[in-house]
C-alpha positions as CSV (number, residue, x, y, z in Angstrom):
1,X,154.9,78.6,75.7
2,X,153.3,75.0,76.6
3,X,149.6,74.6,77.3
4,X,147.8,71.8,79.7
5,X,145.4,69.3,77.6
6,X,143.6,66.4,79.3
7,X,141.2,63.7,77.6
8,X,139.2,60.4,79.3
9,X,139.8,56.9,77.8
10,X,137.0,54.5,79.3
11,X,138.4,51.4,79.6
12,X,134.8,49.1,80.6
13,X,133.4,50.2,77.2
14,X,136.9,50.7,74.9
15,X,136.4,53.7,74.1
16,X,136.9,58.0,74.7
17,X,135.2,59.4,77.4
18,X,132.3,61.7,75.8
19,X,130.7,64.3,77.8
20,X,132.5,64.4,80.9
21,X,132.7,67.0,83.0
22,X,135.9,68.5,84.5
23,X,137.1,71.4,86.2
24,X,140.3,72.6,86.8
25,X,141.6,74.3,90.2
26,X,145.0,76.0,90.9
27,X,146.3,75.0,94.3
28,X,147.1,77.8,96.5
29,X,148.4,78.3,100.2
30,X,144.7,79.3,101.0
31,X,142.5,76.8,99.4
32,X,142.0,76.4,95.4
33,X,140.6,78.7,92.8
34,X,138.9,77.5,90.0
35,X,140.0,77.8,87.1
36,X,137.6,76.5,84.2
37,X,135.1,74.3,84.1
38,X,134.8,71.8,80.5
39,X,132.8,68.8,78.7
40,X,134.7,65.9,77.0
41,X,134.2,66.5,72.6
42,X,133.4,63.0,71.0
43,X,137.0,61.8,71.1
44,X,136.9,62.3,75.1
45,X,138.8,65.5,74.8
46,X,138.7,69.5,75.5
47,X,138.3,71.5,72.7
48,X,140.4,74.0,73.0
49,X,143.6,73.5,76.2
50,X,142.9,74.0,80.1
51,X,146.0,76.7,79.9
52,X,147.8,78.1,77.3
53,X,149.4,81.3,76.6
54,X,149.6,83.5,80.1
55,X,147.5,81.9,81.6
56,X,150.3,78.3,82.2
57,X,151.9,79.4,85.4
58,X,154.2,77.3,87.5
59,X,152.2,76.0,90.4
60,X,150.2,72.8,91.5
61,X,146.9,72.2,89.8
62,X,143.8,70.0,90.4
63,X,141.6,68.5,87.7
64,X,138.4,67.0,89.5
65,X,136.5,64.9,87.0
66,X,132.6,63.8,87.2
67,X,133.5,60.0,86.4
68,X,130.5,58.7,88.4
69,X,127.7,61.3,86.2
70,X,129.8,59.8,83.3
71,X,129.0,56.2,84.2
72,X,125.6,56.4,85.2
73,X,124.9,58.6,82.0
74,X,126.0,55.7,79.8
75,X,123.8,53.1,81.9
76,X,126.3,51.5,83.8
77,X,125.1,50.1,87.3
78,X,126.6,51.3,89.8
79,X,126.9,50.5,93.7
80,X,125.2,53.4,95.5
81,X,127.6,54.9,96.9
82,X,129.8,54.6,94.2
83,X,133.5,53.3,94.4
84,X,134.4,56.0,91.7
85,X,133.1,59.2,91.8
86,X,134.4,62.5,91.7
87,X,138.2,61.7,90.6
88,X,140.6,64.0,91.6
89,X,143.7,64.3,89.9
90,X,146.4,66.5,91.5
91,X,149.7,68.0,89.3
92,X,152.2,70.3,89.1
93,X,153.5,72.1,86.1
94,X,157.1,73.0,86.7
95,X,157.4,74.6,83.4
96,X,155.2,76.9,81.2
97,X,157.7,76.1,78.5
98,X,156.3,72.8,78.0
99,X,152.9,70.7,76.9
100,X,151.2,68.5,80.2
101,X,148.8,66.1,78.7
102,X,146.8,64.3,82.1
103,X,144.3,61.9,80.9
104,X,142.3,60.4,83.1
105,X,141.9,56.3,82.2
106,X,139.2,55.3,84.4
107,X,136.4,52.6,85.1
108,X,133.5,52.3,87.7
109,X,136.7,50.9,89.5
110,X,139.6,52.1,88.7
111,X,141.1,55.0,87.5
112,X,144.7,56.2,86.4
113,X,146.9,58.9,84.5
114,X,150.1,59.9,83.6
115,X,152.1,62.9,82.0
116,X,151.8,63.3,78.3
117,X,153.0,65.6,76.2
């Protein structure tokens, strides 16, 4: 079985993401269910995966990151409102048999991702 893993790379300051929080949603034909809710470690990751085990189904997924708390935690000044906020990242795992890593590489401007493994 694979497992879903994320992590935040802040690009402004050159370093992990600490102490961000995420959430994860499955997408369904009615709306979105959450899933679990998380805080970047020190290195800007989960502890432990967003799925593993039976809980990886094939489906589309949502990870909605607090980048804007993130940034105004660490001092950063920021345009009220702010350009990037709440970044919403949305996926789908076509496979439980493999890993998805989505990291989220984001500044008070920008932000991108891409699939791991």
């Amino acid at each position: 079985m694979g497992k879903l893993s994320t992590h935040v790379l802040d690009t402004t300051q050159g370093k992990p993401g600490a102490g961000v929080r995420l959430a994860l949603f499955a997408i369904e034909p009615n709306g979105r269910t959450l899933l679990k809710t998380d805080v970047t470690n020190a290195d800007g990751r989960c502890s432990a995966p967003l799925l593993e085990g039976d809980a990886m189904q094939i489906g589309k997924y949502e990870l909605v990151f607090a980048a804007g708390d993130y940034f105004a935690a660490e001092g950063v000044v920021l345009p009220e409102p702010r350009f990037v906020d709440q970044v919403t990242i949305a996926f789908g795992i076509a496979s439980v048999e493999q890993n998805y890593h989505v990291p989220l590489v984001v500044t008070p401007w920008s932000y991108s991702t891409y699939r791991g493994s």
